[in-house]
N, C-alpha and C positions, 0 to 999 in steps of 0.2 A: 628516267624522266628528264634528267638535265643534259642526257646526248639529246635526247627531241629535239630539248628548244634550241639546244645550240648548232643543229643540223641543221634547223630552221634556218636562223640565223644567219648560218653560213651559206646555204642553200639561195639568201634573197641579197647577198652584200654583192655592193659594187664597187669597182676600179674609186668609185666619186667617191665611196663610204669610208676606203680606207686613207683615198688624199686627206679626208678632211679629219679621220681623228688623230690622223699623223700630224698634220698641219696646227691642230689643237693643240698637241704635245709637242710642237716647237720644231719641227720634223719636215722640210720640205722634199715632197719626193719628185724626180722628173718622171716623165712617161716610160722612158726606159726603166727604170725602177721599179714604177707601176707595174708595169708587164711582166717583170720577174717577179716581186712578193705576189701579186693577185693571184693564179694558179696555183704557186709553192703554199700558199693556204687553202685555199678551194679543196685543194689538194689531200693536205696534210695537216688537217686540220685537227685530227683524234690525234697526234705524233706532238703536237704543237700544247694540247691542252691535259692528256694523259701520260703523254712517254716521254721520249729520253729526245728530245727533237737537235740533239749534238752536231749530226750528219747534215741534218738540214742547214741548223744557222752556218757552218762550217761550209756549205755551196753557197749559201746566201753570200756570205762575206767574201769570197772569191768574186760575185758577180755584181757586186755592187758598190756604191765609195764607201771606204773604209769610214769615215765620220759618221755617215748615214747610216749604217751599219750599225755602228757604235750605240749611236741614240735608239734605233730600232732596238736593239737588243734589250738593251736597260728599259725602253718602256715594256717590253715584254716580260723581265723579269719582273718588275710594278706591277703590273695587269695580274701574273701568274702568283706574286703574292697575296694581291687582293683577294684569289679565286679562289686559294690554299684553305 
């Protein structure tokens, strides 16, 4: 039931959706950045919320500023304890 909603979910998120909860968490991302994390989640979205998503943030932080990055992650680990 909870791949559904979160298929859902991911299924209807926008480029806007994730500016702004980034942006809520202190997190300003440019377009360029936009355009790498939005896909790498659309994407990898079951990898990010079930598995070992190592591979991923490890391309993420190649392709992004290392600060930004930084902050991304740790809200991610936040999010993914909350989810635990």
């Amino acid at each position: 039931m909870y791949d559904f909603l979160i298929k859902e979910f991911i299924d209807h998120l926008t480029k806007e959706d994730i500016k702004h909860l980034a942006k809520t968490n202190g997190i300003i991302l440019n377009n360029k950045e936009i355009n790498i994390i939005y896909p790498l989640l659309k994407k990898n979205w079951r990898t990010f919320y079930y598995g070992n998503p190592k591979k991923l943030l490890e391309q993420l932080k190649e392709e992004i500023n290392i600060e930004t990055f930084n902050k991304l992650e740790t809200l991610y680990v936040q999010l993914k304890n909350k989810l635990a």
